[in-house]
LOTOR-68722 format. One line per 2 residues: number of its first residue (from 1); for each residue z, x, y of N, C-alpha, C. Coordinates in Angstrom, 3 decimals, decimal comma. Example, Ala and Ser with C-alpha at 12.3 -4.5 7.8 and 13.67 -1.06 7.14 Angstrom:
<pts>
1	7,800/13,190/-5,690/7,800/12,300/-4,500/7,800/13,200/-3,300 ~ 7,080/12,850/-2,250/7,140/13,670/-1,060/7,870/12,900/0,030
</pts>
This chain:
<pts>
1	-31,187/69,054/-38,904/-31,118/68,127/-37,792/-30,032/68,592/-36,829 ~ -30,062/67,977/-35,740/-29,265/67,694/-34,173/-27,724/67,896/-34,850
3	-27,043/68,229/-34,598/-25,440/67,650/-34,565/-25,153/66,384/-33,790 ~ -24,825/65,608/-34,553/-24,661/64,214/-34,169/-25,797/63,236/-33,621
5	-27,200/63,809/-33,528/-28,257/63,052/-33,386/-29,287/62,525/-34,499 ~ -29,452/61,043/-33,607/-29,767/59,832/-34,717/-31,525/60,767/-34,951
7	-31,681/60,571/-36,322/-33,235/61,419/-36,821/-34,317/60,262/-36,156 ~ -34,015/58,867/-35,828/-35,058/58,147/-35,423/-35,459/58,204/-34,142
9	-34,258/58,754/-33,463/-34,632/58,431/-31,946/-34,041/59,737/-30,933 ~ -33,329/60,448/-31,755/-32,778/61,789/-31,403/-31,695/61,030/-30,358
11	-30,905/60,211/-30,428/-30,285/59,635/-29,918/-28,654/60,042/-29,944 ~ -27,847/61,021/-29,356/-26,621/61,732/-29,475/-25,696/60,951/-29,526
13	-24,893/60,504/-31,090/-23,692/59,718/-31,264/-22,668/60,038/-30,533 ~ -21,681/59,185/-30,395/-20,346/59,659/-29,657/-19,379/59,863/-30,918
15	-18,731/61,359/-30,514/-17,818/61,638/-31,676/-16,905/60,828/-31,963 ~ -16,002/60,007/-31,728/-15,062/58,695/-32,101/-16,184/57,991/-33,378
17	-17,669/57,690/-32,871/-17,958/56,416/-33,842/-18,778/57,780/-35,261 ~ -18,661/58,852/-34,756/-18,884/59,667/-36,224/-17,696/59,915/-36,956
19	-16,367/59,986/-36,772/-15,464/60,151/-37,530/-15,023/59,006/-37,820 ~ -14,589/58,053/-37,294/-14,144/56,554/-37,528/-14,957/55,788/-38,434
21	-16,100/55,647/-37,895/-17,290/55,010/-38,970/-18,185/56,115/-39,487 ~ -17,676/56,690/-40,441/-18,659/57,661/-41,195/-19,379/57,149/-42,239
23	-19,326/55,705/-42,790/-20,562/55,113/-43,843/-21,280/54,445/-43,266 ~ -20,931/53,936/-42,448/-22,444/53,098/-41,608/-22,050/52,572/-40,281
25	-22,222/52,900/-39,454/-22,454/53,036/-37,785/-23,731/52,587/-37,027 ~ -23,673/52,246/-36,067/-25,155/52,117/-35,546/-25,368/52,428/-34,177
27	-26,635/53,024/-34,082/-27,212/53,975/-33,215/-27,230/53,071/-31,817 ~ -26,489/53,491/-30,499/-27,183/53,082/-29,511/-28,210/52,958/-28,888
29	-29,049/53,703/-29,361/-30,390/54,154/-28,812/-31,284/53,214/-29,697 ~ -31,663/53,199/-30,578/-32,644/52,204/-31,336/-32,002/51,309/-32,275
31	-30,421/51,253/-32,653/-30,096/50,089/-33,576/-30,386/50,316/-35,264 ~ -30,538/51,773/-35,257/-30,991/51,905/-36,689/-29,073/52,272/-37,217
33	-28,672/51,850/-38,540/-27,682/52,284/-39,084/-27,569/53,377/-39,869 ~ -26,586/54,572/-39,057/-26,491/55,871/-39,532/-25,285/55,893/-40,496
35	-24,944/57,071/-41,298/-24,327/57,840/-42,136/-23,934/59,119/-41,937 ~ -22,914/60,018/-42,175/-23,022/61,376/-41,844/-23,104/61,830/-43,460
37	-23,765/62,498/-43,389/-24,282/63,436/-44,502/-23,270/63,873/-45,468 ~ -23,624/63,854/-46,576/-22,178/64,659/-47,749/-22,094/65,993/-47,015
39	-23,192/66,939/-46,893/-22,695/68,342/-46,518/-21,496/68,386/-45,802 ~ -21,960/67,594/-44,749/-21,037/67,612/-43,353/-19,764/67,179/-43,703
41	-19,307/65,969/-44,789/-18,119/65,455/-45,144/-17,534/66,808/-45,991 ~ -18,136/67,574/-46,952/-18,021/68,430/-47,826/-17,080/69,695/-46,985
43	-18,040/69,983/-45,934/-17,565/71,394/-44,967/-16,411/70,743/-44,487 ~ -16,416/69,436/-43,882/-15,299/69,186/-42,604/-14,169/69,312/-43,962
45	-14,300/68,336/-44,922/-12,814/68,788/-46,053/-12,511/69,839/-46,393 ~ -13,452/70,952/-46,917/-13,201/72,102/-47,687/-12,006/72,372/-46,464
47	-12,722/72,530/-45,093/-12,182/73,560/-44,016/-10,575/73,029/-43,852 ~ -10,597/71,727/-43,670/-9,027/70,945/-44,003/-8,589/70,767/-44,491
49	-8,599/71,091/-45,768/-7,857/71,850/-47,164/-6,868/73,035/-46,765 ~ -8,406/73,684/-46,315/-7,510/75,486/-45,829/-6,650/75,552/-45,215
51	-7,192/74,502/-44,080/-5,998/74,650/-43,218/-4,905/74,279/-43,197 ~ -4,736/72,840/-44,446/-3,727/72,488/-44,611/-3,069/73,043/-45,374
53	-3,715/73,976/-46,446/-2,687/75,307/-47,230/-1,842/76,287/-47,050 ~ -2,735/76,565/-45,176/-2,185/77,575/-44,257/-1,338/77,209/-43,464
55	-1,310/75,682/-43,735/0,133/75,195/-42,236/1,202/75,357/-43,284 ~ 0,799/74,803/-44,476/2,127/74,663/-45,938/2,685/76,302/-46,134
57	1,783/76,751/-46,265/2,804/78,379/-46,718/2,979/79,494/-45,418 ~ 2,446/78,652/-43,983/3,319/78,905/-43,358/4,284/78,507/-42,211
59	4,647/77,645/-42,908/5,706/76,446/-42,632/7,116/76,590/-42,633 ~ 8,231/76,697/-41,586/9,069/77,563/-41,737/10,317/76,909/-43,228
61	11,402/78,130/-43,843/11,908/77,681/-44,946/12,756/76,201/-44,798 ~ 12,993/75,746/-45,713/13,955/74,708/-45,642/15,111/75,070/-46,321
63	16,064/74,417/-44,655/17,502/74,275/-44,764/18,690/73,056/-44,960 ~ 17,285/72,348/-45,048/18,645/70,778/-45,491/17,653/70,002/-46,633
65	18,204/69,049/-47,202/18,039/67,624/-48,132/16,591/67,964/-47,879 ~ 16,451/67,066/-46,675/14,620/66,847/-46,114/13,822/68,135/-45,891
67	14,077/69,047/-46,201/13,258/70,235/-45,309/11,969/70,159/-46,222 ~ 12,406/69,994/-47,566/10,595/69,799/-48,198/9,805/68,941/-47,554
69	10,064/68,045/-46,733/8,716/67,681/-46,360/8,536/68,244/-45,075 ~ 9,138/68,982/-44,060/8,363/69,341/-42,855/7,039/70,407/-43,458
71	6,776/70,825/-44,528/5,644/71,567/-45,031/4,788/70,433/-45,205 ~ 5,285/69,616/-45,940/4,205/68,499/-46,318/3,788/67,548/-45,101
73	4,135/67,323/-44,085/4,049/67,083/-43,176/2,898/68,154/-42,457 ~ 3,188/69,266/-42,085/2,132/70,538/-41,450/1,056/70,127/-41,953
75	1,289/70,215/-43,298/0,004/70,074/-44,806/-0,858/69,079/-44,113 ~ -0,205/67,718/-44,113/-0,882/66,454/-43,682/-1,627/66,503/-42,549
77	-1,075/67,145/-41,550/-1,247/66,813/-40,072/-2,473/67,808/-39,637 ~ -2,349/69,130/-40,400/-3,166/70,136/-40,160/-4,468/69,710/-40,916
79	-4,362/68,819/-42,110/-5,678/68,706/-42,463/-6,171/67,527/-41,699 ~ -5,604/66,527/-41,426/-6,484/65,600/-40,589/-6,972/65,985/-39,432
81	-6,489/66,848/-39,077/-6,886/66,891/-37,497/-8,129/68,198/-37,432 ~ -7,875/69,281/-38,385/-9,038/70,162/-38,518/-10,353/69,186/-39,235
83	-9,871/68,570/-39,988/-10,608/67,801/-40,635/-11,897/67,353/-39,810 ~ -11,330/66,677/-38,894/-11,692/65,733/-37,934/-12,440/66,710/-37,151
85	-11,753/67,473/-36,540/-12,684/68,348/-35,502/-13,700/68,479/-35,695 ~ -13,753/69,414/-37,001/-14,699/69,847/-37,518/-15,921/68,944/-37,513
87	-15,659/67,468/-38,502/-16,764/66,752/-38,747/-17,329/66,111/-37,083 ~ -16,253/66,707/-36,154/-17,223/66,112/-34,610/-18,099/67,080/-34,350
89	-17,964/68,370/-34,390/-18,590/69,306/-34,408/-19,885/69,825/-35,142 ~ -19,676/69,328/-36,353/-20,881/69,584/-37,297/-21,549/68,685/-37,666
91	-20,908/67,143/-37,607/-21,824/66,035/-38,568/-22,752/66,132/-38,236 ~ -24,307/66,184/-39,510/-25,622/65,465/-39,441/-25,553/64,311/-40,341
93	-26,731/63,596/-39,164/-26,443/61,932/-39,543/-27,671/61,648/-39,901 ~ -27,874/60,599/-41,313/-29,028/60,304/-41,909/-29,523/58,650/-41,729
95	-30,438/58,336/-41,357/-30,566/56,597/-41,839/-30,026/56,215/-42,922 ~ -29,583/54,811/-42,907/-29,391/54,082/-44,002/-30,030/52,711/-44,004
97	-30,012/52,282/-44,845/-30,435/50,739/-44,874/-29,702/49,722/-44,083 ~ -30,047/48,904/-43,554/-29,281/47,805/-42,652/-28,671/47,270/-44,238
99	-26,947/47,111/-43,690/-26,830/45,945/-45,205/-27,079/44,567/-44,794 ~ -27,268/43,595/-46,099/-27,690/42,716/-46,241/-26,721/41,792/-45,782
101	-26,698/40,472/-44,847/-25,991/39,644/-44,569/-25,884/38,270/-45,742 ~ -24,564/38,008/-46,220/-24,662/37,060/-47,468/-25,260/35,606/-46,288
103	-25,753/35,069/-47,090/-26,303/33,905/-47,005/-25,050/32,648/-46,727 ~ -25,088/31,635/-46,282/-24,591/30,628/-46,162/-24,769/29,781/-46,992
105	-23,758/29,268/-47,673/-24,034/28,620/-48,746/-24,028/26,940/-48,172 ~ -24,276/26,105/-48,556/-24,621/24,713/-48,296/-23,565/24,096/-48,289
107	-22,835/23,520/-48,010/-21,568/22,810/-47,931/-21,831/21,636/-49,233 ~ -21,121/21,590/-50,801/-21,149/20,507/-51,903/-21,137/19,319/-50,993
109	-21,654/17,770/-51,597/-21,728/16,733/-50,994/-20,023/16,146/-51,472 ~ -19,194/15,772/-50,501/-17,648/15,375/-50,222/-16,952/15,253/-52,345
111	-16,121/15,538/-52,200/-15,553/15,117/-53,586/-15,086/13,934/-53,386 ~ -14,876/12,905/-54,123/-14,029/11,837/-54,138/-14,564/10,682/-53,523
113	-16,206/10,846/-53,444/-16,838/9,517/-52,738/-16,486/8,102/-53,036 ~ -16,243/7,572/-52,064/-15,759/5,620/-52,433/-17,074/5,392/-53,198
115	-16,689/4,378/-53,805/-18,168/3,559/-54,248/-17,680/2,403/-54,223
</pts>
């Protein structure tokens, strides 16, 4: 399929509502509720892994108390954001089922009626 287009209506998501809502979203174009695909979640992580391995070891040394985390920090920052790119770039998006709206339950008749 499309990168980022809905399979019902070929309808082109906007990248914000594919990364933000990646379990269930819904299509402007026909109202059907999409998903982005494991592949696509699979690639966008593997790739923001890497990259976050590659900001960590090469992350400059530490010279005080705190310096361990400006790596862990790179680590963090480099994987969300490749992360992210990526899945704007590549997601394919599948139907899902509309979920089910719970029911309204009946309001019990008052506790504590006079008689």
């Amino acid at each position: 399929m499309a990168i980022r287009k809905c399979p019902a209506c070929l309808t082109t998501a906007p990248m914000g509502a594919v990364v933000a809502f990646t379990n269930d979203f819904v299509c402007a174009g026909c109202g059907q509720h999409l998903e982005v695909s494991e592949a696509s979640r699979v690639l966008a992580a593997a790739i923001g892994i890497a990259a976050g391995y590659l900001a960590v070891s090469t992350a400059p040394p530490a010279y005080s108390t705190l310096g361990w985390a400006v790596p862990v920090l790179f680590g963090l920052l480099a994987y969300g954001c490749v992360s992210a790119l990526i899945l704007m770039a590549s997601a394919d998006l599948r139907l899902i089922p509309a979920p089910t709206q719970p029911s309204v339950a009946e309001t019990p008749a008052a506790h504590g009626a006079h008689h």
